[in-house]
C-alpha positions as CSV (number, residue, x, y, z in Angstrom):
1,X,26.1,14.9,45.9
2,X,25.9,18.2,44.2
3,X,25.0,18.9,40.6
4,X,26.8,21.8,38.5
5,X,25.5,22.8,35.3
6,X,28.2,22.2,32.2
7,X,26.0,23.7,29.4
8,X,22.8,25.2,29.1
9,X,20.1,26.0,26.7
10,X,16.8,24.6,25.9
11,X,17.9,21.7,28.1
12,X,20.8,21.7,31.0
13,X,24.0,19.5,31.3
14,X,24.9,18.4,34.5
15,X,27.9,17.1,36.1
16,X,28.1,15.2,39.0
17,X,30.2,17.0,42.1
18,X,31.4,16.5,45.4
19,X,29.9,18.0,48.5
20,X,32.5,20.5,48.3
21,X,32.2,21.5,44.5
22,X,34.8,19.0,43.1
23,X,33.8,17.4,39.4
24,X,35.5,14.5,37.8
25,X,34.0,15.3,34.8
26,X,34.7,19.1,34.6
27,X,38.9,18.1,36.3
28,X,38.9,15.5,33.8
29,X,38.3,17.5,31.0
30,X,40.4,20.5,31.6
31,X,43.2,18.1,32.6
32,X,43.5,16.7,28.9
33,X,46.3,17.7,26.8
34,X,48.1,16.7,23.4
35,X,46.2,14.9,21.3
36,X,43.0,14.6,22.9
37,X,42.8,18.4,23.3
38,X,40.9,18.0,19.6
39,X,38.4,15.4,21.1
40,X,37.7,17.4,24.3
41,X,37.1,20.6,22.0
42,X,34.4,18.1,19.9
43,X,32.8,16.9,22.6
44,X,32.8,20.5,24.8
45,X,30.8,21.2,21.2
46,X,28.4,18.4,21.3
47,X,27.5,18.8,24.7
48,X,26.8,22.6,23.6
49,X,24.8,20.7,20.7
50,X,22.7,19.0,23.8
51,X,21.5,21.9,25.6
52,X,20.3,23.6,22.6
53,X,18.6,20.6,21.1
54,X,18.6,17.4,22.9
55,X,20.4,14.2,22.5
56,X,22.1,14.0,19.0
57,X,20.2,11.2,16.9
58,X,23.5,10.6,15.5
59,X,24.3,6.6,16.3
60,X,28.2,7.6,15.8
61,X,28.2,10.2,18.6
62,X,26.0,9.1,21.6
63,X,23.3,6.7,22.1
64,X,20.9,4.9,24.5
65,X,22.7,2.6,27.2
66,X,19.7,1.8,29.7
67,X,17.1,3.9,31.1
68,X,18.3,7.4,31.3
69,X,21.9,6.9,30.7
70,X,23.3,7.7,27.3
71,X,27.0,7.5,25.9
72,X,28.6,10.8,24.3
73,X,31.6,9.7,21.8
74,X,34.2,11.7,20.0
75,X,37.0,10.4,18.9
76,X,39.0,8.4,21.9
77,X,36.4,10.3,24.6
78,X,33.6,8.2,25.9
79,X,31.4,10.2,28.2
80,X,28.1,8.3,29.9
């Protein structure tokens, strides 16, 4: 398991990869089209939002799950 970083500021957003580089999360994202290209934009945004400042106190847009794991939320995206 390798870890590539998605955003960075204050804080760093990681994404889980393969051995070999590959990320769901990154193939995902660029793979969306139509009318979730809005929600990707937003949530490219937010997680922007997180490396500058931290986790969004916003209930509508992420919250707690268990432990370290949070959901991200824009639109029809869920992100954990």
């Amino acid at each position: 398991m390798r870890l590539r970083i998605v955003r960075e500021g204050e804080w760093r957003v990681l994404a889980v990869c393969t051995e070999r580089g590959d990320c769901d999360l990154l193939d995902f994202l660029e793979g969306l089209d139509g009318k979730l290209t809005k929600d990707r934009d937003r949530l490219l945004r937010l997680l922007q939002l997180i490396a500058d400042e931290g986790i969004p106190r916003n209930t509508e847009v992420s919250h707690k799950l268990a432990g370290d794991v949070w959901e991200l939320i824009q639109g029809d995206l869920r992100l954990l």
